[in-house]
Backbone as JSON Lines, residues from 0, in Angstrom:
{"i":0,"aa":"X","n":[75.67,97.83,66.06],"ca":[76.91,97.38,65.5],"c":[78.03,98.19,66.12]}
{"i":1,"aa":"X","n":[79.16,97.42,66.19],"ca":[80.39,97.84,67.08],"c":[81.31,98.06,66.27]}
{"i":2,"aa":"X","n":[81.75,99.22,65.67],"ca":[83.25,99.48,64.73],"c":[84.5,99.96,65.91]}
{"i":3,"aa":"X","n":[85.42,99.0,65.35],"ca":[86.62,99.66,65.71],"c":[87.53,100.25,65.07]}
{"i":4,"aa":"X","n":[87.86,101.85,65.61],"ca":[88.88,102.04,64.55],"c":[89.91,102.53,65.61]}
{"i":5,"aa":"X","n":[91.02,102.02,65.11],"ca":[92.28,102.59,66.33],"c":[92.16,101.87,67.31]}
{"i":6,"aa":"X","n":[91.47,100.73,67.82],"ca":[91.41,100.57,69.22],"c":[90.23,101.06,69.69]}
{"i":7,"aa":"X","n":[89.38,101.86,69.24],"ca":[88.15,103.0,69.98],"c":[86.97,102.59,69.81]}
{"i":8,"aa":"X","n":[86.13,101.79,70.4],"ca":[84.81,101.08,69.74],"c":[83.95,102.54,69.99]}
{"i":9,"aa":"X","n":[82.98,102.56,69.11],"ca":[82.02,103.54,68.7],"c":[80.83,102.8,68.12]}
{"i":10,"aa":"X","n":[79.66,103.39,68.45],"ca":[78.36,102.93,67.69],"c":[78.52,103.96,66.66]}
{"i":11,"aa":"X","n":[77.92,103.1,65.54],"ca":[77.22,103.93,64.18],"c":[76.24,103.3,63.48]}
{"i":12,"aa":"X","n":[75.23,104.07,63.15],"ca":[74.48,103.31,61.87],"c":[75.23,103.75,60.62]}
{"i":13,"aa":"X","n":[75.66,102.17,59.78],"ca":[75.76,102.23,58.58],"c":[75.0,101.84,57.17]}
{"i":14,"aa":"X","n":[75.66,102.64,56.5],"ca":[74.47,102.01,55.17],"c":[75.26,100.63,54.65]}
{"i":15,"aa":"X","n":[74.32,99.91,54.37],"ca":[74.69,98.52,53.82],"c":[74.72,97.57,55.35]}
{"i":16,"aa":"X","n":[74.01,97.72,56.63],"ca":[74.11,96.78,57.43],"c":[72.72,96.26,57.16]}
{"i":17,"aa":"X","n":[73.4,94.86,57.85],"ca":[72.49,93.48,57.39],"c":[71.66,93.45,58.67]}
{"i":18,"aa":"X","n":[70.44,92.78,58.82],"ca":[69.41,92.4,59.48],"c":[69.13,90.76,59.77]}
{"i":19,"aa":"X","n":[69.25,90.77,61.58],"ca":[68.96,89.36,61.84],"c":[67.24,88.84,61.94]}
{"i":20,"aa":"X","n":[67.05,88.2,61.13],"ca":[65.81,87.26,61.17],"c":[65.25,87.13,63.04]}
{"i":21,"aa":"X","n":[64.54,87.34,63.47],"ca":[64.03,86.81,64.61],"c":[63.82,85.55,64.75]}
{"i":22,"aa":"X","n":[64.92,84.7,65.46],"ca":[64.47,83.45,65.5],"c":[65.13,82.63,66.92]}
{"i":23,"aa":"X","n":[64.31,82.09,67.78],"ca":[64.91,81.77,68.81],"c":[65.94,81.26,69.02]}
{"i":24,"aa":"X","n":[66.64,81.92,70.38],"ca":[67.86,81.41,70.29],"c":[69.41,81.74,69.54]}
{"i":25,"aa":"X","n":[68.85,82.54,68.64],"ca":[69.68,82.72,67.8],"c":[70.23,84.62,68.13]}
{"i":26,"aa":"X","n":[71.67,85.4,68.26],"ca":[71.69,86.6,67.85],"c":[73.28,86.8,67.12]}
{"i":27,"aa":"X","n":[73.1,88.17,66.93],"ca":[74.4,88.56,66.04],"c":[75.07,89.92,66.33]}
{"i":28,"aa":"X","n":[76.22,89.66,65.92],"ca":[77.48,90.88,66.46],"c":[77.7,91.32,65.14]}
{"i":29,"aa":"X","n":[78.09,92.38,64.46],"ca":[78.53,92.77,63.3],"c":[79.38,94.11,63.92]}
{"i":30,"aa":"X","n":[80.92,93.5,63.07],"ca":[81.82,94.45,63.37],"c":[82.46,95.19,62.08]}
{"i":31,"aa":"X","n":[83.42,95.94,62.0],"ca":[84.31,96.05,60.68],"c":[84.83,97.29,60.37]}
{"i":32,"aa":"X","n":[85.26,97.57,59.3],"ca":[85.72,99.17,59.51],"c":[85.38,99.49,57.81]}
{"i":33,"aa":"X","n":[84.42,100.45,57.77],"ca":[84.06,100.76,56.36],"c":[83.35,99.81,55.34]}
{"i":34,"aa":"X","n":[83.22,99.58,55.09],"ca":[82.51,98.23,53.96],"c":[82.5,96.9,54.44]}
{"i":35,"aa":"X","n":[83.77,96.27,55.15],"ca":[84.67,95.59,55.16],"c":[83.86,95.01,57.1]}
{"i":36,"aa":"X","n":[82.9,93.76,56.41],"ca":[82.26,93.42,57.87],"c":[82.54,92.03,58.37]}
{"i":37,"aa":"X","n":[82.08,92.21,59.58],"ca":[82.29,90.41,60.07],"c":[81.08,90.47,60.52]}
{"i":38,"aa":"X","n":[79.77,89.39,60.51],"ca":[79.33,88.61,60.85],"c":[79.38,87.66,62.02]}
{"i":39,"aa":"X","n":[79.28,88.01,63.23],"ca":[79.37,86.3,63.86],"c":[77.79,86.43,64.79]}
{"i":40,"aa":"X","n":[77.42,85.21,64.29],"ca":[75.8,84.57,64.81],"c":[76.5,83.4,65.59]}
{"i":41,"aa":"X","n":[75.44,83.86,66.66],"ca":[75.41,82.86,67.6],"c":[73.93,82.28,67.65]}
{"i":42,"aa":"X","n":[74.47,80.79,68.67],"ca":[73.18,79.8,68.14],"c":[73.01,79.33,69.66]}
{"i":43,"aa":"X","n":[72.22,79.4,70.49],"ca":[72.12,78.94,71.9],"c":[70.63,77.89,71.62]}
{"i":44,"aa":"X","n":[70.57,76.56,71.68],"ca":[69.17,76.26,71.52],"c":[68.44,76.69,70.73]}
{"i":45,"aa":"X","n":[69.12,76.67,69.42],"ca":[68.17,77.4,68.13],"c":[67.5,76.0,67.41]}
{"i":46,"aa":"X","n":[66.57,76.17,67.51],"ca":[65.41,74.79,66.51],"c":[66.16,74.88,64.76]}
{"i":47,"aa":"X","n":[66.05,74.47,64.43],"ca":[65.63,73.77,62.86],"c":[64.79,72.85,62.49]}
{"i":48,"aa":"X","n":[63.28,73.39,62.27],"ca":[62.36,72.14,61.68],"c":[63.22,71.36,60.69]}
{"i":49,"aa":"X","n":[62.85,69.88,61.03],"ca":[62.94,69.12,59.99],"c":[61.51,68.56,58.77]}
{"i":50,"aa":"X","n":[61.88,68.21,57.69],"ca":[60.65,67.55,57.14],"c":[61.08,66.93,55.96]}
{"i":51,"aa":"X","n":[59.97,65.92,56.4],"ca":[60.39,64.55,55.35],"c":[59.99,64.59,54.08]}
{"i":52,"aa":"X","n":[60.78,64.39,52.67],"ca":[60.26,63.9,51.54],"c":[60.72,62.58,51.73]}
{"i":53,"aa":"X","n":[59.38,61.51,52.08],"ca":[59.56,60.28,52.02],"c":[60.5,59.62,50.99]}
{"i":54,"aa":"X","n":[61.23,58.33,51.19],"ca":[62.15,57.45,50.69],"c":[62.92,58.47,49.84]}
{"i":55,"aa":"X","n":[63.42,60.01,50.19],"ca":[64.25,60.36,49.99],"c":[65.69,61.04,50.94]}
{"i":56,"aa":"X","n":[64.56,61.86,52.29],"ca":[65.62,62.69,52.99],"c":[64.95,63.28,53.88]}
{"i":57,"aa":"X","n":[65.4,63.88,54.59],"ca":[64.49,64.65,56.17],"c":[65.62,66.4,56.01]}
{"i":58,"aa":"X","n":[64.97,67.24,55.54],"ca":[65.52,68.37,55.64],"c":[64.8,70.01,56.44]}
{"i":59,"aa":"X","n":[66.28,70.87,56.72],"ca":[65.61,71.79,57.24],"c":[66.32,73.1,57.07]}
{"i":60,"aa":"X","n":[65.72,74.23,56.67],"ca":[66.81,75.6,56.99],"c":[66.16,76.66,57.32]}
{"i":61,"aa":"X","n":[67.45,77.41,58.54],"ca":[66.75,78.57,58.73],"c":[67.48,79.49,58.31]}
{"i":62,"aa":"X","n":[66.82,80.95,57.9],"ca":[67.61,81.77,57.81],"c":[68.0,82.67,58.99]}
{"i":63,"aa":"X","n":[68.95,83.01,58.6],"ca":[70.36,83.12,59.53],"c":[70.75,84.96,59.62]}
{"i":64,"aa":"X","n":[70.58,85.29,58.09],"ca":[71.32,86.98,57.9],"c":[70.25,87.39,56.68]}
{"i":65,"aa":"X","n":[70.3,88.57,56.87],"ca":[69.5,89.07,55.5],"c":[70.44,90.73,55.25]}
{"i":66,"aa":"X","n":[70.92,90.35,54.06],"ca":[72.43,91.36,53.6],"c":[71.16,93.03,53.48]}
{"i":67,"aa":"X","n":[71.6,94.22,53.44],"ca":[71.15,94.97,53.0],"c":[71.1,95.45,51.7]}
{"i":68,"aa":"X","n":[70.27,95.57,51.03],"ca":[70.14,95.63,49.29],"c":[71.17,96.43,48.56]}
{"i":69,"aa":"X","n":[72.12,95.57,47.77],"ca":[73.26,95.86,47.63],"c":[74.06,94.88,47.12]}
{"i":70,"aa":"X","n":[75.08,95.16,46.24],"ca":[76.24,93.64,45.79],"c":[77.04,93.39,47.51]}
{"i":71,"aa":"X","n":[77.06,92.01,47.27],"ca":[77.99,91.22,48.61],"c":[78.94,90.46,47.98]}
{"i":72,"aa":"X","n":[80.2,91.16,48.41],"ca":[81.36,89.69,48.49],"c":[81.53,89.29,49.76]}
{"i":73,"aa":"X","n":[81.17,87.5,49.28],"ca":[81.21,86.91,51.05],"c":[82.65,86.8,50.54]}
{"i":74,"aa":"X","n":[83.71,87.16,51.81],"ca":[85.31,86.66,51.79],"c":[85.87,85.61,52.42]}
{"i":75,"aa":"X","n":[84.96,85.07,53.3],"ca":[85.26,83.4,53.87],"c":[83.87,83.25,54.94]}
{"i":76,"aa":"X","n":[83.7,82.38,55.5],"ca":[82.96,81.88,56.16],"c":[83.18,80.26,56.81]}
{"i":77,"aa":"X","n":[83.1,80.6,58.29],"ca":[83.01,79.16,59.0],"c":[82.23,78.86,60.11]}
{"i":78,"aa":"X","n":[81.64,77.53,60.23],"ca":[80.54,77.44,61.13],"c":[80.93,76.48,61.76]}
{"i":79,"aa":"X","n":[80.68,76.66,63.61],"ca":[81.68,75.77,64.4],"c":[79.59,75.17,65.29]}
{"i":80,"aa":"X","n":[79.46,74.47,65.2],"ca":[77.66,73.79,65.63],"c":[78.1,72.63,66.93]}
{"i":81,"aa":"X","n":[77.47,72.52,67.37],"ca":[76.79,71.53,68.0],"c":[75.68,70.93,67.68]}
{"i":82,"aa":"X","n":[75.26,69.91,67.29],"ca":[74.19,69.61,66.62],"c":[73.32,68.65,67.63]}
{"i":83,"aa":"X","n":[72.22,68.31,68.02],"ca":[71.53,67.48,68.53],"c":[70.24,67.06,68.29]}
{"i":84,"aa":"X","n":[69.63,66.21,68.53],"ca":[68.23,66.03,67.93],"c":[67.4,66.24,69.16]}
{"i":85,"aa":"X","n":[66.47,66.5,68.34],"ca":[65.18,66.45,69.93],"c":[64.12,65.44,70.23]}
{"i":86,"aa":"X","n":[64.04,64.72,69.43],"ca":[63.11,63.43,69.39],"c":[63.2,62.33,68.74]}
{"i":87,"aa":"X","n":[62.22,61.26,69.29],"ca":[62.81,59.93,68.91],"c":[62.8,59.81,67.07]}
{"i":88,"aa":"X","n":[62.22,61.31,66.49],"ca":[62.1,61.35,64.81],"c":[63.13,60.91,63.95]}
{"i":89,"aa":"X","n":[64.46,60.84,64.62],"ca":[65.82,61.19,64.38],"c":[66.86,60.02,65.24]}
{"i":90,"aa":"X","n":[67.05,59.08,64.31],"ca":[68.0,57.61,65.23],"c":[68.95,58.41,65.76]}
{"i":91,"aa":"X","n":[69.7,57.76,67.04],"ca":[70.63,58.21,67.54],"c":[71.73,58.18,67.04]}
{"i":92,"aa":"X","n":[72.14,57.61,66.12],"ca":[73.68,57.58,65.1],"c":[73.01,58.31,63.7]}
{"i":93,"aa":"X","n":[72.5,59.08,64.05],"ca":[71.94,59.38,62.65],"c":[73.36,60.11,61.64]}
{"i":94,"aa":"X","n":[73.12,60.0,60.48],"ca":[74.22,60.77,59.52],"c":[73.3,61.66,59.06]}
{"i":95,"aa":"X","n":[74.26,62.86,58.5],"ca":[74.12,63.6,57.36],"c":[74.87,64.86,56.93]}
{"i":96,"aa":"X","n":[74.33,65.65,56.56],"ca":[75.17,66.97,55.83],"c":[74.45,68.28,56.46]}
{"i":97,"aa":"X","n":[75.33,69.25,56.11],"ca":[75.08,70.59,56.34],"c":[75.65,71.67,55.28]}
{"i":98,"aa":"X","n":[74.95,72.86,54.75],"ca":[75.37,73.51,54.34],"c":[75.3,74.8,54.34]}
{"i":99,"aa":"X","n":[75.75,76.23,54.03],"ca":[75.55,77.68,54.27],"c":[74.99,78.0,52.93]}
{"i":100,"aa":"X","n":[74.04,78.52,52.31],"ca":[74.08,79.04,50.89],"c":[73.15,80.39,51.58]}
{"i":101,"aa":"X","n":[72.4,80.4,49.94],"ca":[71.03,82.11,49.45],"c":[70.3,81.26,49.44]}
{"i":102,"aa":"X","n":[69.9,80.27,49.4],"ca":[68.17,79.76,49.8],"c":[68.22,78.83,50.65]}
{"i":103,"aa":"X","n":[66.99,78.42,51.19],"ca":[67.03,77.06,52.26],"c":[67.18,75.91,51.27]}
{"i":104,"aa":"X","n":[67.21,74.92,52.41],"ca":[67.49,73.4,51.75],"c":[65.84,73.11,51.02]}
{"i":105,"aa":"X","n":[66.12,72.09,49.84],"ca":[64.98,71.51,49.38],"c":[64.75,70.06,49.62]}
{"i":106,"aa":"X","n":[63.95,68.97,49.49],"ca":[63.49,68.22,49.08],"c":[64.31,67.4,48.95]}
{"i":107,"aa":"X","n":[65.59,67.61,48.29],"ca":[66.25,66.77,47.14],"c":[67.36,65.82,48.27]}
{"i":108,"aa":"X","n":[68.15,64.99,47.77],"ca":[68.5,63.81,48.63],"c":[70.38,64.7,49.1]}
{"i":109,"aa":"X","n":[70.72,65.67,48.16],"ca":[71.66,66.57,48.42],"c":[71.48,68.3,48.47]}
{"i":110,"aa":"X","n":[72.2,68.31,49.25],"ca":[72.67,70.29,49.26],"c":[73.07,70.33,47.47]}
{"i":111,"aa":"X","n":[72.99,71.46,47.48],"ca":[73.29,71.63,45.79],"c":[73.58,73.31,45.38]}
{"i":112,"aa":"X","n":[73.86,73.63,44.57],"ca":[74.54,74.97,43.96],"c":[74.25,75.47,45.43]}
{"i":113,"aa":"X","n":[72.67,76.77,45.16],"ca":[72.44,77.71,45.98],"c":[71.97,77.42,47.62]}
{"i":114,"aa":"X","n":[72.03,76.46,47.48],"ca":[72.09,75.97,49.12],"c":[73.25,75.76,49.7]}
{"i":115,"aa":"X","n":[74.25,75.77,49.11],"ca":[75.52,75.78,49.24],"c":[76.7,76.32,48.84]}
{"i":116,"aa":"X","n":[76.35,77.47,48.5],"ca":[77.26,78.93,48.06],"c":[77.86,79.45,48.5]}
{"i":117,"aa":"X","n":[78.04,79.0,50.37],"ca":[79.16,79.64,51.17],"c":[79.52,79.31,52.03]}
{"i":118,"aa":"X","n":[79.57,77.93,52.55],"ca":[80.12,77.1,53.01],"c":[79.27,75.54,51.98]}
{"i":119,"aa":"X","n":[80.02,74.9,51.32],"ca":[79.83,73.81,50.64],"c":[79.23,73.1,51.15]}
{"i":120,"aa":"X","n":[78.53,71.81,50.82],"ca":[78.12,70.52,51.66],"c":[79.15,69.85,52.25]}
{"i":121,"aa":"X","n":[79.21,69.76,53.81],"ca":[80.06,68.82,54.51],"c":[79.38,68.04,55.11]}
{"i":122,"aa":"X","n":[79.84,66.88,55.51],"ca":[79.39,65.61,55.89],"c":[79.27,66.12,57.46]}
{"i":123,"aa":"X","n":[78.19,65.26,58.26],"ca":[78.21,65.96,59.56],"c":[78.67,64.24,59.99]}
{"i":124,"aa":"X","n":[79.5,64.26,61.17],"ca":[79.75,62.92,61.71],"c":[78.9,62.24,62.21]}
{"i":125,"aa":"X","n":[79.22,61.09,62.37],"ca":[77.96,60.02,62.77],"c":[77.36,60.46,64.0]}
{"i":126,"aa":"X","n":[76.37,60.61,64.29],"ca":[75.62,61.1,65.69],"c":[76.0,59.88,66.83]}
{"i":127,"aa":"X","n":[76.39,60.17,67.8],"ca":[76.74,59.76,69.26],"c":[75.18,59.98,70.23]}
{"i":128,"aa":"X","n":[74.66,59.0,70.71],"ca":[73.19,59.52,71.37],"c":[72.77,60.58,71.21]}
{"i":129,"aa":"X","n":[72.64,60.87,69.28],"ca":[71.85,61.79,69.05],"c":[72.71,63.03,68.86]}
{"i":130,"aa":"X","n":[73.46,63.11,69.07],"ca":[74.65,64.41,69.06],"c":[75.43,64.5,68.14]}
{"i":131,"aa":"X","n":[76.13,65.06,67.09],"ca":[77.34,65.61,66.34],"c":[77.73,66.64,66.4]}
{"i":132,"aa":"X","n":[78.71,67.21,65.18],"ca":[78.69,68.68,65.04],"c":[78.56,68.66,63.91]}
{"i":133,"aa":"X","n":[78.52,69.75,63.14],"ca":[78.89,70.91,61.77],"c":[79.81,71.55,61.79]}
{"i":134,"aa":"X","n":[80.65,71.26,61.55],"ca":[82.15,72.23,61.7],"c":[82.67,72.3,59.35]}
{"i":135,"aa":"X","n":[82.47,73.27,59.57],"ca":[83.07,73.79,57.92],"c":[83.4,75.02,57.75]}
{"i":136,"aa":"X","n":[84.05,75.65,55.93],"ca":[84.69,76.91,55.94],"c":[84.23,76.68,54.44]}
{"i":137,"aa":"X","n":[84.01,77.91,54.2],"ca":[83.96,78.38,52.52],"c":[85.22,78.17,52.02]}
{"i":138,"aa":"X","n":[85.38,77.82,50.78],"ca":[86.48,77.48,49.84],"c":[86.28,78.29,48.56]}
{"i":139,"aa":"X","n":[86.11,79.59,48.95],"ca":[85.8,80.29,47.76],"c":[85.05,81.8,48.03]}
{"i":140,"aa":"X","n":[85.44,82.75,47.36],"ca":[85.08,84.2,47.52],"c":[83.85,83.81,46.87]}
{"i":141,"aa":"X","n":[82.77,84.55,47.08],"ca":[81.16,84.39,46.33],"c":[81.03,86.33,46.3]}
{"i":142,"aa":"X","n":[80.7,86.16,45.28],"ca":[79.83,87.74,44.76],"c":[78.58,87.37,44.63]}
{"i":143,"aa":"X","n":[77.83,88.52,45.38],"ca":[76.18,87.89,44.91],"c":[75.52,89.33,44.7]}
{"i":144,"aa":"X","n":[74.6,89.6,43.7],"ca":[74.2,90.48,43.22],"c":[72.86,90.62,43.78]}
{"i":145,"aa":"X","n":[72.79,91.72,45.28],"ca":[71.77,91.79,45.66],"c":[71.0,93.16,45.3]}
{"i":146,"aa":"X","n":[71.83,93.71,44.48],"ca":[70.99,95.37,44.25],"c":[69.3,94.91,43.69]}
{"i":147,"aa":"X","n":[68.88,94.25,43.27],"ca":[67.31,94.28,42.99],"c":[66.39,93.62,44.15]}
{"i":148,"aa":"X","n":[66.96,92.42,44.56],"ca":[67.08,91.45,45.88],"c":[67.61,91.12,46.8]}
{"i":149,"aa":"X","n":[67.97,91.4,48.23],"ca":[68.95,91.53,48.88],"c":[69.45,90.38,49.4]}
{"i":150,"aa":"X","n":[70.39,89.73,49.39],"ca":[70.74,88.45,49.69],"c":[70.14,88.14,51.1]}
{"i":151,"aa":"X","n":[70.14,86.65,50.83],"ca":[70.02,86.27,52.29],"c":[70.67,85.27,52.73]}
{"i":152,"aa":"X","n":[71.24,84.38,53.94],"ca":[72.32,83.58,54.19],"c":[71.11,82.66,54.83]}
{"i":153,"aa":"X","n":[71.38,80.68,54.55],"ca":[70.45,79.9,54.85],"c":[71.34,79.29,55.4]}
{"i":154,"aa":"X","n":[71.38,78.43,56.54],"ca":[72.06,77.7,57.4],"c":[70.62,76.25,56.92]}
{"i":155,"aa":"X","n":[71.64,74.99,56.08],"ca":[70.7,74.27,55.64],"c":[71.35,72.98,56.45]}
{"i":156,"aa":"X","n":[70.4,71.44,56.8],"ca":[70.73,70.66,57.06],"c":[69.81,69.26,56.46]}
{"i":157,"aa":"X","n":[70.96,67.68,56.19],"ca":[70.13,67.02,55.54],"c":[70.42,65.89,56.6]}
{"i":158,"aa":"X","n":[69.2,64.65,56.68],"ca":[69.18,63.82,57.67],"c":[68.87,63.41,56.78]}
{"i":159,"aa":"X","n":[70.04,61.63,56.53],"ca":[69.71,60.63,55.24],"c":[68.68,59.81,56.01]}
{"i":160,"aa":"X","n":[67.94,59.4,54.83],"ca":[66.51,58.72,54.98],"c":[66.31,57.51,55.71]}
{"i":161,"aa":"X","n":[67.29,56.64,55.66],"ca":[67.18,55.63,56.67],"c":[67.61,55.93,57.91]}
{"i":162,"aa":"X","n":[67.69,57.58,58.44],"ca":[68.47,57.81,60.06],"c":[67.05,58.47,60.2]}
{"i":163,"aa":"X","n":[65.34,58.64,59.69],"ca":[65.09,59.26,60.4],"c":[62.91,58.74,60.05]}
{"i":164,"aa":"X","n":[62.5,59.25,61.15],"ca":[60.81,58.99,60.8],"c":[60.44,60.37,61.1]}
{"i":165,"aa":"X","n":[60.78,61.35,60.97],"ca":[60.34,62.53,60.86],"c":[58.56,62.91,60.62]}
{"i":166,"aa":"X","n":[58.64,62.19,59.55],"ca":[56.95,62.11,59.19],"c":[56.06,61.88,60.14]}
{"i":167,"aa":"X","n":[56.18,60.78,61.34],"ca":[55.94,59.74,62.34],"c":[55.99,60.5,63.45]}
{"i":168,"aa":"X","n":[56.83,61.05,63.92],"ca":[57.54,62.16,64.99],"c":[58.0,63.14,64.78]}
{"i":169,"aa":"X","n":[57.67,63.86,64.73],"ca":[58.19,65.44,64.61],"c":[59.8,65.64,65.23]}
{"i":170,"aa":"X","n":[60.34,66.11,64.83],"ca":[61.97,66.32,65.25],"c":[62.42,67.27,64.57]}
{"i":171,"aa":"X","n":[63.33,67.94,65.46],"ca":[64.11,69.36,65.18],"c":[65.69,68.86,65.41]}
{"i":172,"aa":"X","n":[66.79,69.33,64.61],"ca":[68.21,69.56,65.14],"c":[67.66,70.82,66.02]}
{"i":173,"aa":"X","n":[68.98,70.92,67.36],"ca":[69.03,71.87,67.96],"c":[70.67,72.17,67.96]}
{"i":174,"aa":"X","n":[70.68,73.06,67.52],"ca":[72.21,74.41,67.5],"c":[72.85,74.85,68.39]}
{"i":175,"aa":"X","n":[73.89,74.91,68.85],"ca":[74.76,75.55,69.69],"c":[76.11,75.61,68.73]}
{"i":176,"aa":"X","n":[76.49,76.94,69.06],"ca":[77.54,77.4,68.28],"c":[77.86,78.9,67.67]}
{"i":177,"aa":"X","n":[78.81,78.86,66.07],"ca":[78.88,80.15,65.69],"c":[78.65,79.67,64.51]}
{"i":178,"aa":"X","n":[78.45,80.62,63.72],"ca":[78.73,80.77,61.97],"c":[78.99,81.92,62.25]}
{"i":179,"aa":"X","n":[80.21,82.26,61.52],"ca":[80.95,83.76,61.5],"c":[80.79,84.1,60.04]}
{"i":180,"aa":"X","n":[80.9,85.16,59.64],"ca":[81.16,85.49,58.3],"c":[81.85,86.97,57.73]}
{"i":181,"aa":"X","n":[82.44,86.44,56.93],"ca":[83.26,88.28,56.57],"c":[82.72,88.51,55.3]}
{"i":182,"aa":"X","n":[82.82,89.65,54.79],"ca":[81.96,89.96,53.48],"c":[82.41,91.43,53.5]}
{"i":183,"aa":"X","n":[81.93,92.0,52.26],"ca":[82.41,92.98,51.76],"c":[81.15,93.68,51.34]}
{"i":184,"aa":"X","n":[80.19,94.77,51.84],"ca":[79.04,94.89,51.0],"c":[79.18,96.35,50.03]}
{"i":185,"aa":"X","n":[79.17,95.7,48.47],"ca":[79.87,96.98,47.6],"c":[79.12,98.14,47.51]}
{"i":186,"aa":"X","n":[77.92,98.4,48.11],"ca":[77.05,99.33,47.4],"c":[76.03,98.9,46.66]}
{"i":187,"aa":"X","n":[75.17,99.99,46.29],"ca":[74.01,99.91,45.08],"c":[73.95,100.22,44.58]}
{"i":188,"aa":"X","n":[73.48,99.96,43.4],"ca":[73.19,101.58,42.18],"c":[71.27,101.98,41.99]}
């Protein structure tokens, strides 16, 4: 991690830094000065399994950040994607949603509370041969109480049921982009 203070970048280990998940494709910068961090993940060709709950939805999430055990105020968050599919699992105009929360996506035919705790459900635009984006921003400070459990950040996505045979063909979104995030991590007791 890279702090600047004055202009002067310096390495330090701090207490309360967060840990990136190993996952291809994917790394992270964390900057800030004292408590007071930014987040920005980058996404080069990062997979997201998808999977089908028949005649409902085709969903997938990965995790993204894992906070260090401790209270977090996230203070905004925005995620700028490229989205694409990788197989014929996934129509080429396909629709759907995306969201940032503390757990991955489920089952269900929407993003909902904790799948969507820090950047909301936004609509992803109609896919172009297979292509859209994810472009959204949190609308809201989130406190999350990780002193027993340490938070974790899920980058979730939903493919509506008539855009996809997932079951039939296996298919992944693939990622290019950022999700940035600022946060505040208060300590533990």
């Amino acid at each position: 991690m890279t702090i600047e203070t004055t202009g002067y970048p310096f390495q330090v280990t701090q207490q309360g830094e967060p840990t990136l998940p190993t996952v291809t494709g994917m790394t992270a910068v964390t900057s800030g000065a004292g408590h007071f961090r930014t987040a920005v993940i980058s996404f080069v060709n990062t997979p997201i399994a998808l999977t089908d709950n028949a005649g409902v939805v085709a969903y997938g999430g990965l995790k993204v950040l894992d906070f260090a055990e401790g209270a977090v105020a996230i203070l905004g968050a925005c995620a700028a994607l490229a989205v694409t599919k990788s197989s014929a699992g996934v129509n080429t105009d396909w629709d759907g949603d995306f969201g940032v929360g503390t757990v991955t996506a489920t089952s269900d035919a929407t993003l909902a509370t904790t799948e969507q705790n820090i950047i909301p459900t936004t609509a992803t635009p109609q896919a172009v041969s297979g292509a859209t984006t994810a472009k959204g921003v949190s609308t809201a400070i989130g406190f999350f109480d990780g002193t027993t459990t340490p938070v974790d950040v899920f980058l979730n996505f939903l493919v509506d049921d008539t855009d996809h045979n997932v079951a039939g063909t296996a298919c992944n979104l693939i990622l290019n982009g950022t999700l940035t995030i600022h946060y505040l991590w208060q300590g533990n007791h």
